[in-house]
N, C-alpha and C positions, 0 to 999 in steps of 0.2 A: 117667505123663506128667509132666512138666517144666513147669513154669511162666512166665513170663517174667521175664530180669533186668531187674533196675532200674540205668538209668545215672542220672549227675547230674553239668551240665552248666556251665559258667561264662561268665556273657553279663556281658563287661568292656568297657567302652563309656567310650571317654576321647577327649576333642575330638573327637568326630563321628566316632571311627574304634572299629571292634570289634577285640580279640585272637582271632586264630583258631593253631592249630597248620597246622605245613606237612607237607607229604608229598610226596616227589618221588620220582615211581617212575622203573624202569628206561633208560623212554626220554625222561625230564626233564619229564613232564606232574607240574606241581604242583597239587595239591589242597589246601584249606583248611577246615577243620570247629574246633568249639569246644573245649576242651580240658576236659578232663572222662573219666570212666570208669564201670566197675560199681562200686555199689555194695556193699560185703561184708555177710556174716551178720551179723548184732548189731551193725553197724556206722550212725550215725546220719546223715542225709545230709547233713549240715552238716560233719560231720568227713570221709566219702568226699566231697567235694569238697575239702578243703583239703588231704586229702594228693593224692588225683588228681592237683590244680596244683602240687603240690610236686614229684613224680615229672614230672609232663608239661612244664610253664612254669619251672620253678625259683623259683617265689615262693611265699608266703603271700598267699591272697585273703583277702576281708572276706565273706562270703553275707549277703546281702538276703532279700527275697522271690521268691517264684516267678515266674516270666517265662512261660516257657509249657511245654507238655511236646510229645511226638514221637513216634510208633513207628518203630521198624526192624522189619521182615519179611522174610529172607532165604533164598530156597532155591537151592544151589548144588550142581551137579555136581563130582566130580574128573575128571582129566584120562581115565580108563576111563570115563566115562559114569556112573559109583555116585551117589548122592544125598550128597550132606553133609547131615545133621543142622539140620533148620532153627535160625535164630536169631529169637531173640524178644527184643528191649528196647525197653524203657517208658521215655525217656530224659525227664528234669526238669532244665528249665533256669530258673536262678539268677541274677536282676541279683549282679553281684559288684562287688567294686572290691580294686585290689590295695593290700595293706596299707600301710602309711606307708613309703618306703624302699623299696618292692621294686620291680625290674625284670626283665619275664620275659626267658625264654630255653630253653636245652635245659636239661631239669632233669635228675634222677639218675636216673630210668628213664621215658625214654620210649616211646610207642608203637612199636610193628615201622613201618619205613619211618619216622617223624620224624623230622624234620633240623632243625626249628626253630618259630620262631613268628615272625608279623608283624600287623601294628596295618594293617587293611584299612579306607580309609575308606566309610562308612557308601551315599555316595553314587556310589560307584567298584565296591559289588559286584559287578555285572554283568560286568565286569573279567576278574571270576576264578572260579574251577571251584569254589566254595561248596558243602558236602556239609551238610545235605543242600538240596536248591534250597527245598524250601517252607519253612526257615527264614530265604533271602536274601529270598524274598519280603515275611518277615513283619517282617522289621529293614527296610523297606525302604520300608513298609504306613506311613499314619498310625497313631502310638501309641495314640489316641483309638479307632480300628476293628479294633485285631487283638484276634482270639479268641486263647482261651486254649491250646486245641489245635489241632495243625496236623494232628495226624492220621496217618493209616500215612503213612511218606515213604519216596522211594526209600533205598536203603541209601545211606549214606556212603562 
């Protein structure tokens, strides 16, 4: 049996607005989630975040402390009805700040379906299709009352 991966996440918070990566599927529904990945084997999670951002945003971040963490839990069918393989990630998300000089964008290998990135304001969430929801909630939450974990959340 397989274990769960580890992601790790980048919560970049500049004038009251966060960085999210974009995703605009087939029929132009945009989605918005943090930029971030798995982490690799023997890879330390300070460093799988700073290339994550390099590949996803095209910048160098700064990683802080931990923010909060998040489960994904996903069981999916194929189009015959079969089971896909469930997925399991433990995702850890990181106050970040982008390094001196850097400004995101599309980086050198972004996710399937990324088109971009945009600076979502803090107060405007609600806005937008934020993956996963219990983390617009928690950016959203007096800083003084949010837990640490948000817990299993719907998938992204």
């Amino acid at each position: 049996m397989r274990g769960p991966r580890v992601g790790v996440k980048a919560l970049v918070v500049r004038d009251r607005q966060v960085l999210m990566n974009r995703y605009t599927d087939a029929d132009g529904h945009v989605v918005l989630a943090l930029p971030g990945g798995g982490q690799e084997h023997g890879e330390d999670q300070v460093a799988a975040l700073i290339r994550e951002c390099r590949e996803e945003i095209g910048a160098t971040v700064e990683v802080h402390q931990m923010a909060c963490l998040f489960e994904i839990l996903t069981e999916r069918r194929y189009r015959d009805g079969a089971p896909i393989p469930l997925f399991h990630q433990v995702n850890i998300a990181y106050w970040c700040d982008l390094a001196e000089g850097e400004e995101p964008g599309l980086g050198t290998d972004p996710d399937a379906g990324q088109d971009g990135t945009e600076w979502l304001p803090l107060d405007r969430l609600d806005d937008h299709d934020v993956r996963p929801v219990e983390l617009k909630r928690w950016l959203q939450s007096d800083p003084s009352s949010r837990p640490v974990s948000l817990g299993v959340c719907a998938p992204a």
